[in-house]
C-alpha positions as CSV (number, residue, x, y, z in Angstrom):
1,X,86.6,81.0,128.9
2,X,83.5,82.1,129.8
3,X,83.6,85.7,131.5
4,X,81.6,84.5,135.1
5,X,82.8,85.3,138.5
6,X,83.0,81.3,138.9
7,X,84.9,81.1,136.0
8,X,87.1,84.2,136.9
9,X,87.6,82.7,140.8
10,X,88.8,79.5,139.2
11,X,91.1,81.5,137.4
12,X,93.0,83.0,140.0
13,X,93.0,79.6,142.0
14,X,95.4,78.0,138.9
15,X,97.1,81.4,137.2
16,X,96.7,83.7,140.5
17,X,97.4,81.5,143.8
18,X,98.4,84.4,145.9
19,X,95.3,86.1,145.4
20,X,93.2,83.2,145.3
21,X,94.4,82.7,148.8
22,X,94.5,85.8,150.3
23,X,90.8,85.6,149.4
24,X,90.3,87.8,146.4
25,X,87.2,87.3,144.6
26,X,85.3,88.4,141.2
27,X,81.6,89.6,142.5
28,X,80.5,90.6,139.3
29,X,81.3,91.1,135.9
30,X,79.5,93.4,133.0
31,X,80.9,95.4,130.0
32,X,81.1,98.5,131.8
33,X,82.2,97.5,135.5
34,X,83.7,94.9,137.6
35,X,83.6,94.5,141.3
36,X,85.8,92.4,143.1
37,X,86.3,91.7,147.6
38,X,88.7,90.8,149.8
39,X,87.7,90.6,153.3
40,X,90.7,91.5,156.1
41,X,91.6,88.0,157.3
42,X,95.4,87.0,159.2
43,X,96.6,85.9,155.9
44,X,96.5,89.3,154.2
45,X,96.9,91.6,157.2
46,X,99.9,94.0,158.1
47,X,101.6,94.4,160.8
48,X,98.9,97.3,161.8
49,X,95.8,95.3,162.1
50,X,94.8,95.7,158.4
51,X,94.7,94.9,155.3
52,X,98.4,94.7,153.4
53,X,98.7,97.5,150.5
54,X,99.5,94.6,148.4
55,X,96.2,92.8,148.7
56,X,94.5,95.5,148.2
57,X,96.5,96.1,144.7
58,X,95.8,92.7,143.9
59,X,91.9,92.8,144.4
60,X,91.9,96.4,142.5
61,X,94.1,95.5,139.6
62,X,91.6,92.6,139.2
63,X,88.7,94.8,138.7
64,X,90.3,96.3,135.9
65,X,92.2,93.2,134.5
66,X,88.7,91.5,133.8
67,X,87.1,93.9,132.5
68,X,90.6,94.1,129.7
69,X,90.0,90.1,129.5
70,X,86.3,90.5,128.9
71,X,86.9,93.0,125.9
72,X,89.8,91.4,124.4
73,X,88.1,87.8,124.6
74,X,84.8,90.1,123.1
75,X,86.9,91.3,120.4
76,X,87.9,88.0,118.7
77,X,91.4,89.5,118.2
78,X,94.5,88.1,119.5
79,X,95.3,91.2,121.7
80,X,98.3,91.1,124.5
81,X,97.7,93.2,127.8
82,X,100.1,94.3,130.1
83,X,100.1,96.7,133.4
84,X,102.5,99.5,132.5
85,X,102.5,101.6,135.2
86,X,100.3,102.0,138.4
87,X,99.9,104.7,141.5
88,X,97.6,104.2,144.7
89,X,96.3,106.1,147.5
90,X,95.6,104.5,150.8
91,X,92.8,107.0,152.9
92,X,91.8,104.5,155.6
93,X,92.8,101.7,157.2
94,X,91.3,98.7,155.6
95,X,89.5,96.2,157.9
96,X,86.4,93.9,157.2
97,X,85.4,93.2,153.1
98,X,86.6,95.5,151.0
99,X,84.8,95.8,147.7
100,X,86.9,97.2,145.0
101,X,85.0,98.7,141.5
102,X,86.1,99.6,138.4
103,X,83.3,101.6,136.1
104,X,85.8,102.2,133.2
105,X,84.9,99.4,130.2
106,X,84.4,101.6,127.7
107,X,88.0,102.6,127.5
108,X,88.9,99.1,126.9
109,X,87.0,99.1,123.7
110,X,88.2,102.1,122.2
111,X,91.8,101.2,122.8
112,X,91.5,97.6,121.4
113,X,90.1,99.4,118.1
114,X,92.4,101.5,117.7
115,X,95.5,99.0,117.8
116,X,93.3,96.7,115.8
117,X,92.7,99.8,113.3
118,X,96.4,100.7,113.5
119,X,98.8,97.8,114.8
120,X,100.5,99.7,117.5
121,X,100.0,99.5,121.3
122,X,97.5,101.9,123.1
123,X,97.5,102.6,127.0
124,X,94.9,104.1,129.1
125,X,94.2,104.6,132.5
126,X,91.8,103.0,134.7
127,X,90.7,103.4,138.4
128,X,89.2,100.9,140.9
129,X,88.0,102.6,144.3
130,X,88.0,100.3,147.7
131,X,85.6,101.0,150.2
132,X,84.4,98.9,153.4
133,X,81.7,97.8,154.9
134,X,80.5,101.2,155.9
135,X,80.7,102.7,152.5
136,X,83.7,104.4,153.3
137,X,86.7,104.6,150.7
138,X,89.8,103.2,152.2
139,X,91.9,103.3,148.7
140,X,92.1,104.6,144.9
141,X,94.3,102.8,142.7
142,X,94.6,103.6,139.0
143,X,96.4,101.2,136.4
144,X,97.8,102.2,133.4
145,X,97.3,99.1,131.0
146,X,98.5,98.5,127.8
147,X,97.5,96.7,124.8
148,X,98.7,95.6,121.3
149,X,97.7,93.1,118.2
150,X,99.4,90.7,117.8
């Protein structure tokens, strides 16, 4: 697959429904950084008049997820990935499009060479910030993924 945000929105429409539908979508995609929106909608709201924590997990794991894809599929390696552990913080109620960004590629890299180089899994942290329309953040979440040759 190519790595496009066409490509990556068809994506979640066939392996990711629920984010497809609570309108998640891939912006843009580089080496280095992936941004992915969600705009506040009555599909993905809370019972607080804003966005559900969950959506906004969704659209932030994204951002990082790609950017893992991208590297792996850049690698030629068969490489498995896998969120192991996560941790958010919610500053701001989120209403309107919320853009979520992830600047961390060059992690990904290092950690598929070194379970290339050695055969065992690597992990490493990544963060994807949420802010709205005003340029305010409204939440941090960091995913700890994990990768290993197969």
């Amino acid at each position: 697959m190519e790595f496009t945000p066409s490509k990556l929105n068809t994506f979640l429409l066939f392996k990711l429904p629920s984010a497809y539908f609570s309108g998640v979508r891939v912006k843009q995609i580089s080496t280095e950084q992936c941004t992915v929106t969600v705009k506040h909608k009555w599909i993905n709201q809370n019972p607080f008049n804003s966005m559900y924590f969950a959506v906004q997990a969704m659209a932030a794991e994204l951002s990082t997820g790609a950017l893992v894809m991208y590297h792996i599929k850049n690698s030629g390696k068969k490489i498995s990935m896998l969120v192991a552990n996560n941790k958010g913080n919610f500053s701001k109620k989120a209403r309107g499009r919320i853009t979520f960004t992830c600047t961390q590629g060059h992690l990904i890299k290092e950690a598929i060479e070194r379970t290339v180089a050695t055969g065992e899994g690597q992990t490493f942290w990544m963060k994807s910030i949420g802010v709205d329309e005003k340029g305010d953040q409204v939440s941090e979440m960091d995913f700890e993924w994990s990768v290993k040759a197969k």
